[in-house]
C-alpha distance (Angstrom), angle and dihedral (degrees) to the residues before:
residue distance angle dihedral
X1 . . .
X2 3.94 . .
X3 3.37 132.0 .
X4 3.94 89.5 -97.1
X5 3.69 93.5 56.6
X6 3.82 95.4 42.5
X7 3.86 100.2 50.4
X8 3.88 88.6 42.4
X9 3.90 92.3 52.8
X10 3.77 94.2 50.6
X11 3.72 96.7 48.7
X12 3.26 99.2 30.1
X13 3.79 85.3 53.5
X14 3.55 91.2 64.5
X15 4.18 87.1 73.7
X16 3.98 115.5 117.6
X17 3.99 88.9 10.6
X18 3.70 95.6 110.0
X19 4.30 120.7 -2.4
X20 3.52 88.4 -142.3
X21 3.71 97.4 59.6
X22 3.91 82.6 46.4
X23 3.22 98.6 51.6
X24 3.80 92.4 51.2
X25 3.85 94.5 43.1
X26 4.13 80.3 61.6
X27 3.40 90.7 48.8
X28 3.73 100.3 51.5
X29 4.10 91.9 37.1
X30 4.19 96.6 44.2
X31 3.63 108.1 24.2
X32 4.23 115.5 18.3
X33 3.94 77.5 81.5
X34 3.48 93.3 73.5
X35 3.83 97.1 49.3
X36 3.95 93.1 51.8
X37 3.85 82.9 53.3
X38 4.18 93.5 54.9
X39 4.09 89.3 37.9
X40 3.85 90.1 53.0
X41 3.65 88.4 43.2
X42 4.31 91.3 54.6
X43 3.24 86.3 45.6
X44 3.97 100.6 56.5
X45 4.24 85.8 45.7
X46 3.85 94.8 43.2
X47 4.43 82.7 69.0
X48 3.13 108.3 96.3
X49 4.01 99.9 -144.7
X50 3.51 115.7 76.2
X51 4.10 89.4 -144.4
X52 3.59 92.3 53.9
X53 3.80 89.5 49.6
X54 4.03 97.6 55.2
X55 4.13 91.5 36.0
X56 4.06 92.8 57.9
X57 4.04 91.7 37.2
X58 3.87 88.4 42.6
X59 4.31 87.3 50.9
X60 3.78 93.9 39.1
X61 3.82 88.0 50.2
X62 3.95 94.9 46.3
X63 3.64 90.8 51.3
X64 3.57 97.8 41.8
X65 4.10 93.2 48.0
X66 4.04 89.4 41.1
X67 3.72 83.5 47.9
X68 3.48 117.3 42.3
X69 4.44 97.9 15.3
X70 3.93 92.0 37.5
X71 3.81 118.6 30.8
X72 4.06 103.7 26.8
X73 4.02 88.6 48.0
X74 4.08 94.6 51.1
X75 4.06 87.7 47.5
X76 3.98 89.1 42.6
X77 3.68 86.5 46.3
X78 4.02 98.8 51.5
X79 3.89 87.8 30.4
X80 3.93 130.6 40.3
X81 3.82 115.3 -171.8
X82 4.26 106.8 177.1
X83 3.82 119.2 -131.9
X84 3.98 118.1 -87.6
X85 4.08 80.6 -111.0
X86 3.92 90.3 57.0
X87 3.86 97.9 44.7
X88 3.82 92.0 44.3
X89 3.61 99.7 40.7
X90 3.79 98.0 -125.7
X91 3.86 133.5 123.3
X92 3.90 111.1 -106.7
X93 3.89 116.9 -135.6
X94 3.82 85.3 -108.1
X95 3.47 140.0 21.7
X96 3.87 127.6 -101.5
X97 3.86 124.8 150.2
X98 3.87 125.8 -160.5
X99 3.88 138.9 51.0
X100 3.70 119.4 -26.2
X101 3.69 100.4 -152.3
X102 2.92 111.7 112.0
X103 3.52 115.2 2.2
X104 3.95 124.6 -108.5
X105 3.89 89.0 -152.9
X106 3.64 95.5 50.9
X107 3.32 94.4 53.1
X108 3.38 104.2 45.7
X109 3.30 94.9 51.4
X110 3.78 113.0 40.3
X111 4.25 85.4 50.4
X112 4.14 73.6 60.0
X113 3.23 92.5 44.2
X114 4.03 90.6 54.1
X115 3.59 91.2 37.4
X116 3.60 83.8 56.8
X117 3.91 104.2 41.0
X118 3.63 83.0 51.2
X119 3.82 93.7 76.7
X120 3.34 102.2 15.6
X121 3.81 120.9 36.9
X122 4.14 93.5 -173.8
X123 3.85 97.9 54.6
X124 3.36 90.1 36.5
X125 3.81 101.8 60.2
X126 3.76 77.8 49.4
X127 3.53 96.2 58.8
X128 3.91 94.3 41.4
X129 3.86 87.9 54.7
X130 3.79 98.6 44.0
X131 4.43 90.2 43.6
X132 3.67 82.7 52.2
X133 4.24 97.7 51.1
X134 4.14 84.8 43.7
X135 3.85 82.5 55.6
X136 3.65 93.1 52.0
X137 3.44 94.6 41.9
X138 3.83 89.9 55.0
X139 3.74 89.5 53.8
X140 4.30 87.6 54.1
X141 3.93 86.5 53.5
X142 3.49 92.0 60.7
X143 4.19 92.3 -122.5
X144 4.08 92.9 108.3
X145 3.62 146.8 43.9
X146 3.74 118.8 -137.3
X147 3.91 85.2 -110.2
X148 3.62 96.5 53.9
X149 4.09 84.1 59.7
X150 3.59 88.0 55.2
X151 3.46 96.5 42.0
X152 3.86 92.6 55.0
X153 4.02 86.3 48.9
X154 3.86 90.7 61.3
X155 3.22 91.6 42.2
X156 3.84 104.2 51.8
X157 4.22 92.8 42.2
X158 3.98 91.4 48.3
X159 4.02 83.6 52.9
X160 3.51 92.6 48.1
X161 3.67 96.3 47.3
X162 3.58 83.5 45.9
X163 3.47 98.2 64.1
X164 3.80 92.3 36.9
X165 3.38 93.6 65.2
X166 4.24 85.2 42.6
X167 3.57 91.8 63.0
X168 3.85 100.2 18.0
X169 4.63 90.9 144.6
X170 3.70 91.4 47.1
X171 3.79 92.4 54.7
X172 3.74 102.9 39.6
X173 3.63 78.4 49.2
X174 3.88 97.0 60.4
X175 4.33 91.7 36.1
X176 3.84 77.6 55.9
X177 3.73 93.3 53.4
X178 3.76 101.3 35.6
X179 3.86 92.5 59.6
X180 3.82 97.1 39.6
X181 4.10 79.8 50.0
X182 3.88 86.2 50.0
X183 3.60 105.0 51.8
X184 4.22 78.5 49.9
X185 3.54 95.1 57.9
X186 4.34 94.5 34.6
């Protein structure tokens, strides 16, 4: 087998062992997602400049729409790849329909997670971390192959970079400003 197959039949293997694990694989995979999305949110209104607020939503959203609404549906459209539950004929612990390859979720959120690490190294090792357990955890539903994970994580950092090179003066300008405005407040 390939390394796709053999990573996805030892975690996946792990399904039904324990309902707690289960339970928490579901979790991570259907609804961590919408906790990075109200973290990164606290974060944007926790700045205290309303120009730095709208410049790091306004990149985060660029490289998230490029990411996850531009690039993933042009591969998906010139390349289908089904679900681990489709080409193994078993039901997933949660339902997704569509092209595996790469994944949506991946990247979406590791262009956050760049976006993110950008400005703030702490919160963004945090969000790398926790984008990379939802990954995992999509590959123990059965709705992604190992592959797909990585192929959301190129994905999501070339968007990012992308965009940082897009709007490279407006962000210097607010790294600029956030420090000055931290050795203010320190």
């Amino acid at each position: 087998m390939n390394l796709d197959g053999d990573f996805f039949q030892i975690v996946h293997s792990l399904v039904s062992k324990s309902g707690f694990l289960d339970g928490l694989a579901i979790f991570f995979a259907q609804y961590l997602p919408y906790l990075l999305v109200l973290v990164f949110l606290a974060l944007i209104f926790k700045r205290r400049f309303w120009k730095e607020r709208f410049l790091i939503f306004a990149a985060a959203a660029l490289a998230v729409v490029f990411s996850r609404g531009l690039i993933t549906e042009v591969i998906r459209f010139f390349y289908y790849r089904p679900r681990p539950f489709e080409a193994l004929k078993f039901s997933s612990l949660i339902s997704e329909s569509g092209g595996s390859f790469p994944s949506g979720h991946a990247a979406f959120f590791f262009a956050l997670s760049a976006a993110i690490f950008y400005f703030n190294k702490k919160w963004g090792y945090w969000f790398f971390v926790l984008t990379a357990v939802n990954g995992l955890a999509r590959v123990f539903v059965g709705v992604h192959w190992l592959s797909d994970i990585l192929g959301g994580l190129i994905v999501g950092l070339v968007s990012f970079f992308a965009v940082r090179i897009l709007l490279k003066n407006q962000l210097s300008s607010i790294i600029k400003t956030h420090k000055l405005s931290e050795k203010h407040d320190g």
